[in-house]
N, C-alpha and C positions, 0 to 999 in steps of 0.2 A: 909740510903740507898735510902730511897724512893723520899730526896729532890733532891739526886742526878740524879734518873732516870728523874725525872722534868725540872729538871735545862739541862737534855744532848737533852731532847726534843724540847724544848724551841729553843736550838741550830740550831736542825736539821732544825726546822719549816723555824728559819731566814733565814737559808744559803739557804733554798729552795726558800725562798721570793725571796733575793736576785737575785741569780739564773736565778727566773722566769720573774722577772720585765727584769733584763737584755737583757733575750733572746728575749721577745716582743717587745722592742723597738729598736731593730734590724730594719733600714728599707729598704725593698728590693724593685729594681728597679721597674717599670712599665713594664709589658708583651707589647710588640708592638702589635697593632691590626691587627689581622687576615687581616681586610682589611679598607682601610679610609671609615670614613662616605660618607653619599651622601652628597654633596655640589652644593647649586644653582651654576649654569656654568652662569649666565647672574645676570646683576645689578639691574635688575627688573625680576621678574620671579615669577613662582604661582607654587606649587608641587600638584601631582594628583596621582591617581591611575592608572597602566592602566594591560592589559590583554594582551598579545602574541597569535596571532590566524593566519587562514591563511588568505591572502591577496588574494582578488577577490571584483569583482563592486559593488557586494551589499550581507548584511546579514555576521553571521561569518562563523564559521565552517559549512560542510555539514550534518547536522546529517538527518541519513535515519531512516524511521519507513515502519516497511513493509505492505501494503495496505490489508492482510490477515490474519488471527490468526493461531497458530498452535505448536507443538514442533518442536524445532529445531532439523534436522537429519543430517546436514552436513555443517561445514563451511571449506569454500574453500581459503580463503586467511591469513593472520598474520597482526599482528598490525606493521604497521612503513612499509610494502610493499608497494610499489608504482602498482598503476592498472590504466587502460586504461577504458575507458567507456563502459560502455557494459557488466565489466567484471562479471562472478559470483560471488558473495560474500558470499554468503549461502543457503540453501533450509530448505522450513519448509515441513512438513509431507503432500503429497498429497494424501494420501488413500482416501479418501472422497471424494475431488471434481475430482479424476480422475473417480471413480464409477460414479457421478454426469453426468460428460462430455459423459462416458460412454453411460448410459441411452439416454439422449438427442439427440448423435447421431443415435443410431439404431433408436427412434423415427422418427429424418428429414428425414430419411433412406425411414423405412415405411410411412412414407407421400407422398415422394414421388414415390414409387411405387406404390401407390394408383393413383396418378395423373396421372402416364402414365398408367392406366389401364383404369383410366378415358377417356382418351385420344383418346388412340386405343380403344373403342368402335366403331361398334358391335363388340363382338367377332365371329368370322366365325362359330362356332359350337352353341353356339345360337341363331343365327343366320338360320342357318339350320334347328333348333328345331323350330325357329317360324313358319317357311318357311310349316314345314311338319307339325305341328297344324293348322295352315288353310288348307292345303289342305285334311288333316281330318276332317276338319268342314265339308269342299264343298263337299265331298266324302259323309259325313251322310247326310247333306240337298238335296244330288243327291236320297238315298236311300229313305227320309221320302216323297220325292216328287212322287219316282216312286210308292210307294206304295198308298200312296192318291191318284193317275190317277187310280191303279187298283180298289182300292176300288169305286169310282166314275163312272169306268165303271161297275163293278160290279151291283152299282144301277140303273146302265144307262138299262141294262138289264131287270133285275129283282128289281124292288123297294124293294123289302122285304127281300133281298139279304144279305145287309149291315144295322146296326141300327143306329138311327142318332149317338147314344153315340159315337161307335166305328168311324162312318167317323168323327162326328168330336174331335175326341182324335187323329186320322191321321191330321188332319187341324193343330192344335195348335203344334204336333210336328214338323210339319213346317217351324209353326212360329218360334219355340223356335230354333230351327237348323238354320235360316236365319240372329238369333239375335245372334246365336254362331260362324257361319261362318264372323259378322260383328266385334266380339270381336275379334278374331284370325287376321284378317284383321289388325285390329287399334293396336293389338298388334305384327305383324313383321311388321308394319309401324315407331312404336314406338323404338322396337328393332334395326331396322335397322338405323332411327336417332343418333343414339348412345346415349352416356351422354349428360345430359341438360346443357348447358354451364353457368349458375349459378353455379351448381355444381363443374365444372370444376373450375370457377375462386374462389367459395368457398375453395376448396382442394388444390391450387394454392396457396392461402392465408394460409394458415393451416401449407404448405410446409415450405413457406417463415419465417412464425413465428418461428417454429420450425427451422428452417437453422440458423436466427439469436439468437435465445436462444443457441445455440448447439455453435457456433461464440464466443458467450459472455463469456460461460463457459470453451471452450478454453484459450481465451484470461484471464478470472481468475485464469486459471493452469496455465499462464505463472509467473502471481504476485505470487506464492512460490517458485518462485528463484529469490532471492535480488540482483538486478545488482548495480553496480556501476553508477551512475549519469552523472558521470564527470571525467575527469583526475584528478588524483590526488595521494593522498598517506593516506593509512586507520593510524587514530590516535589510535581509538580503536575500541576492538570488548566488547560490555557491557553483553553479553549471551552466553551462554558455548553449547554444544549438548544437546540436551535435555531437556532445559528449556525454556519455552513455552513466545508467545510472539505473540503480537494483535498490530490492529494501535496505540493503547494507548504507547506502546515500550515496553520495561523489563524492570521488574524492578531491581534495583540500590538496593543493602543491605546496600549501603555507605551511600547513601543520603537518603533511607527508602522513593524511588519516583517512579516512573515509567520514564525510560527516550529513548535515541533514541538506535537504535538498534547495529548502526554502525555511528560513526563520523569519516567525513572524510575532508580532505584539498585541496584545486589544490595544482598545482604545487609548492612546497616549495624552488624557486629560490627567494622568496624574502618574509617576513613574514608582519604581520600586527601587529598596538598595536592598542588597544581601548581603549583611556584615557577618566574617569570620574572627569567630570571637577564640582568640587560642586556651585550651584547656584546663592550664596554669592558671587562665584568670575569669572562668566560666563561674568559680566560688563568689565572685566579687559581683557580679549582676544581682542588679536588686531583683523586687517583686515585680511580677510582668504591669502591675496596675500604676507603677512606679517609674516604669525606665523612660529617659528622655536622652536623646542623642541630638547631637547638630553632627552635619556633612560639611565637609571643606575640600572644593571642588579645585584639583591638583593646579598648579600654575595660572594660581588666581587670586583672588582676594576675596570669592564668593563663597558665603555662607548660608546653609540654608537647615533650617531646624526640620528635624523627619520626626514621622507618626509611626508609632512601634504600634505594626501590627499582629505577630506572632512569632514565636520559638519553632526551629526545626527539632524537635527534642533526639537529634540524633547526630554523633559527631562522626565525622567523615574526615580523612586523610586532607589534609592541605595541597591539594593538586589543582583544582578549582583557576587559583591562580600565574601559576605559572604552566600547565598543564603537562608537568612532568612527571610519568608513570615510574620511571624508577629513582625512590626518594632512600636516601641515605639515612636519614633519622625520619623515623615515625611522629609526626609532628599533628593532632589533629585538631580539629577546629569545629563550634559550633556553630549550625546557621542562624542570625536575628535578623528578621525581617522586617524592614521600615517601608514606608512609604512618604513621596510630599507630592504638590503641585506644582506640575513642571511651571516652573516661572518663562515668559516670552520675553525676557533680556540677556538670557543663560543660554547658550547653547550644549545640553545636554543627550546623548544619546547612550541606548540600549548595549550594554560591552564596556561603559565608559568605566575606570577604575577611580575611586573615590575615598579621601581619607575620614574616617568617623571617628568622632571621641561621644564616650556613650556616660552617662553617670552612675556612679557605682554608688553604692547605699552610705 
């Protein structure tokens, strides 16, 4: 019984071999590709990398940082909206420097109400007081005189009448009333000059400082609402409500960096590429009057021929693209800058990475 289970196993195992070799060597056609490779378009040609941004005279995208620190309390526009210069973009928390501005100005305030106080000097009722302090002097020096004539004749009389002490303690109150009557004098002299005009342009000075601190800190409450720079169209917003944000920008949980706060584009009637041309083959670019490149847009079949519109004439590290700051081989790369018209069958954006074959001489 038992060779028999062996021998029906044996069986099974073949017919399974059998089977199995059959069905594997089965061969099934090739799946068409999704889309043809990139293919140099020219007889000579050199392949690059390049980047989709917007198209403007100088620099790529706009990225703003806002010249102020603070949490963010309001953003005012959406990514991929088109805005006007000028326009709001967002507000960061101004409790602070509006208290700040606050202060400042009740100071210029009080500065210069000090100034016109200074100004209009004498005041009329001070003026008055000084007025009737001297004629209090002259009024007592009228009294210690008339008394010292009596006392005097008194002696004139009778010598033994008056003692010299007493006439002359009448004499020096005299004096001392003659020397009070010339205080009260120099002092509604004084009064009535009004403020000393040092003073004035002291206090003047004082104003003005304070006017422009009060000015500055204004013009600082204006920088926590993020305008718009330029016409254009917002790519993105990198900070949410709430999340706090300095000239350094916000930061990025993606790249684990601090970046710009708002990127933005002009006009998107026509886009930019920024091709990295590696160094090794920067000799092979023709003449700038010369160069012509097509863009072959990744996981496509779209081609689109670009307009060379200038040389970065300065090579830079190849970080650009992967955005890794510590590079192993020093690898650099020149920038050539193209441009085309964004075609409305493509869907193309600002960041997008793009293969280029450019033609060499």
């Amino acid at each position: 019984m038992r060779p028999r289970l062996l021998f029906a196993l044996s069986g099974v195992g073949l017919l399974l071999g059998i089977l199995g070799a059959w069905f594997f060597s089965i061969r099934h056609p090739p799946q068409p590709p999704a889309f043809n490779p990139a293919a140099n378009p020219y007889p000579q040609g050199i392949f690059a990398n390049g980047i989709v941004e917007s198209a403007q005279a100088s620099g790529q995208n706009v990225n703003i940082f806002p010249e102020v620190s603070g949490p963010i309390t309001r953003i005012l526009v959406a990514e991929g909206q088109p805005v006007r210069a000028g326009t709001p973009l967002l507000t960061i928390d101004t409790s602070v420097q509006q208290a700040i501005t606050a202060q400042l100005q009740s100071q210029a305030e009080a500065a210069k109400t000090l100034l016109e106080e200074l100004q209009h000097e004498p005041r009329r009722e001070t003026l008055e007081v000084a007025r009737a302090q001297m004629e209090a002097a002259s009024a007592n020096l009228q009294l210690v005189r008339d008394q010292l004539g009596k006392l005097r004749h008194a002696v004139e009389i009778d010598s033994r009448a008056v003692s010299k002490e007493v006439l002359d303690t009448a004499a020096n109150a005299v004096h001392v009333s003659e020397a009070n009557l010339e205080v009260a004098h120099r002092q509604y002299e004084l009064t009535k000059a009004g403020a000393w005009s040092y003073d004035i342009r002291n206090q003047e000075r004082t104003w003005q400082a304070l006017e422009k601190q009060y000015e500055a800190s204004s013009a600082l409450l204006q920088k926590y609402t993020l305008k718009a720079p330029v016409d254009g169209t917002v790519l993105a917003l990198q900070a949410a409500v709430g999340a706090y944000v300095s000239p350094a920008g916000a930061y990025d949980s993606y790249t684990q960096a601090p970046g710009p706060v708002v990127v933005m584009s002009t006009a998107q009637h026509y886009l930019g590429v920024r091709v990295y041309v590696d160094e090794i083959l920067v000799g092979r670019l023709p003449r700038s009057d010369r160069i012509a490149a097509e863009m072959r847009v990744r996981g496509s079949d779209t081609k689109l021929p670009l307009e060379f519109v200038r040389i970065q004439p300065y090579l830079t590290p190849k970080i650009e693209l992967s955005n890794q700051r510590q590079e192993r081989v020093d690898l650099r790369v020149l920038p050539v800058l193209f441009r085309f018209a964004k075609p409305d069958n493509v869907n193309l954006f600002p960041g997008q990475l793009v293969d280029v074959y450019i033609r060499t001489k």
